[in-house]
C-alpha positions as CSV (number, residue, x, y, z in Angstrom):
1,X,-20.1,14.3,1.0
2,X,-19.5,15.6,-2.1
3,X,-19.3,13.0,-5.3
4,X,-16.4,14.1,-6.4
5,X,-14.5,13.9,-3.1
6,X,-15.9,10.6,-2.5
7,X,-14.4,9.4,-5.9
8,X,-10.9,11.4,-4.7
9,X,-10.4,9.5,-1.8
10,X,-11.6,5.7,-3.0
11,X,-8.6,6.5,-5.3
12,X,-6.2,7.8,-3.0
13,X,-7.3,4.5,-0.5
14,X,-6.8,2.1,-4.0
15,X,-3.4,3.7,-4.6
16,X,-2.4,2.9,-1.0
17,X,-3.6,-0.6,-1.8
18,X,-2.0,-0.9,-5.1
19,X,0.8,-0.4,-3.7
20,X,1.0,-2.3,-0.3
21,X,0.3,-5.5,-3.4
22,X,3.4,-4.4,-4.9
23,X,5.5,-4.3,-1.9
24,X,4.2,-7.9,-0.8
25,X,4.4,-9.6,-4.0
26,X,7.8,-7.7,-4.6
27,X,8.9,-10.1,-0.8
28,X,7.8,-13.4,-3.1
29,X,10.3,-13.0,-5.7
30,X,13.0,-11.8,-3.0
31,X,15.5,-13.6,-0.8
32,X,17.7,-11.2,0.5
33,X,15.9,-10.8,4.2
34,X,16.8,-7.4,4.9
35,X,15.1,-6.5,1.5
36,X,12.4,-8.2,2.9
37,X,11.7,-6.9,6.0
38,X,12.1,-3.2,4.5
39,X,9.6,-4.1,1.7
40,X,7.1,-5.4,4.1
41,X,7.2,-2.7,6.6
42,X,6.6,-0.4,3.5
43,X,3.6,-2.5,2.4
44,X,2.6,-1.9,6.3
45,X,2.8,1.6,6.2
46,X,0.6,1.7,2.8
47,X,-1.2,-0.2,4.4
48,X,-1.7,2.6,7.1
49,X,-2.0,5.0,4.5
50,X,-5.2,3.4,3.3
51,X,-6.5,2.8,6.6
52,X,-6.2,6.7,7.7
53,X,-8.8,7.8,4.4
């Protein structure tokens, strides 16, 4: 594989990442438990995102 696609997707998989953090620490601060649930299933689908590179 190419080194330029190589660094291309470890990005794409730390965006994913970076993201699925922010969703999760986002729950910490929240009490509403509908927001919640909806930020977690996002930081579970990012989570997905990064697993699928």
């Amino acid at each position: 594989m190419q080194p330029e696609l190589k660094a291309a997707i470890r990005k794409m998989i730390q965006v994913e990442l970076d993201a699925m953090h922010y969703y999760l620490k986002a729950t910490e601060l929240m009490q509403d438990e509908g927001a919640i649930f909806h930020f977690t299933l996002l930081a579970e689908e990012e989570r997905e995102h990064a697993h699928s590179f």
